[in-house]
N, C-alpha and C positions, 0 to 999 in steps of 0.2 A: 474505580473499576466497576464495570456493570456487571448487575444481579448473575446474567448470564455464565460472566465468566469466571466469577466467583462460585457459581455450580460448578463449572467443568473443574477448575480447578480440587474441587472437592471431592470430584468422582476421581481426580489422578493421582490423589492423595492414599486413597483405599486400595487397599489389595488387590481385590475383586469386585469385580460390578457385574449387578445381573440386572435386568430389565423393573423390577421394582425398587430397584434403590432411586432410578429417575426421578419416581412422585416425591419418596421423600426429599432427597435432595432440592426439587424444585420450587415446594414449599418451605425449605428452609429458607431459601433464597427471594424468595416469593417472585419466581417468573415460570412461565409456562412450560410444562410435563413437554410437550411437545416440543419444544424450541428445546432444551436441554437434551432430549433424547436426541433428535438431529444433529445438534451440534457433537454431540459424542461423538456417534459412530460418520461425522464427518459429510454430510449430508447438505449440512447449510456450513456457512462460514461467515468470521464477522465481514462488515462493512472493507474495512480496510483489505482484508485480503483480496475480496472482490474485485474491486478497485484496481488494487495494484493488477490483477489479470489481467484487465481490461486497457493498461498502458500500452502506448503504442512501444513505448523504451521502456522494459523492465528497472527498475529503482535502482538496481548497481549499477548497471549503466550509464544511466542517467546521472549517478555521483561521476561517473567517469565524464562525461561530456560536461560537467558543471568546472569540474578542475579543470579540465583543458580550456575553457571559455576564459576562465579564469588566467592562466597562462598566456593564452593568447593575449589579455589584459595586460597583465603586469608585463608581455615584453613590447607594449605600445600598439598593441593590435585590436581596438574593441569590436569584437565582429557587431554584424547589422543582424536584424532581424530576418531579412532572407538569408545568411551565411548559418545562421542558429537552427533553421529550418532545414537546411541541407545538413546539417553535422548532425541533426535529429533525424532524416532521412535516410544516412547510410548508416546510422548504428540501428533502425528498426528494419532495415531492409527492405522498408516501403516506403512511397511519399508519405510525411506528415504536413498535417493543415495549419494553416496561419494561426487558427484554432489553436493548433499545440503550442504551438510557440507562445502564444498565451498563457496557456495554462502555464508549460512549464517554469516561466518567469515566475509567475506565481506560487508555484510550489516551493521553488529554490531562489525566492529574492534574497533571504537572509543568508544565502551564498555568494551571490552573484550583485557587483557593482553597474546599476542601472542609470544609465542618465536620457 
């Protein structure tokens, strides 16, 4: 777990926080007063969270269209890479890029039977 979240978590542990428990805390931890204080009151956010914003199919979803790919599989259907692109298409309610369909392989290979 990083230094980071090992702060927060120590500030969720306390009763009360007030704007000087930040330093110590970030010292305990030995990461920046500033990046701890941010991350408190919600400011900045990890990587990961960002990230997932920035999907064109939010994650549940996405588990959603990985089982149906999957179903489409096992009843002798393996969609093609433009078919993945349009089922990533209507569930973001925009077009997605050949691009995604990259990624998302990538994301969820260890779901998804690839040949």
């Amino acid at each position: 777990m990083a230094a980071i979240d090992k702060a927060i978590e120590d500030l969720e542990s306390r009763d009360r926080v007030d704007k000087s428990m930040y330093q110590e805390v970030a010292l305990k931890y030995g990461c920046s007063c500033s990046a701890v204080s941010q991350r408190w009151r919600g400011v900045s956010r990890t990587k990961q969270a960002r990230d997932e914003e920035k999907q064109a199919v939010p994650p549940q979803q996405e588990l959603g269209l990985v089982q149906y790919i999957e179903d489409l599989h096992l009843n002798g259907l393996a969609p093609t890479r433009e078919m993945i692109q349009n089922f990533g298409s209507e569930v973001a309610g925009r077009d997605v890029s050949e691009s995604w369909v990259d990624r998302f392989l990538h994301r969820n290979y260890e779901h998804l039977t690839i040949r």
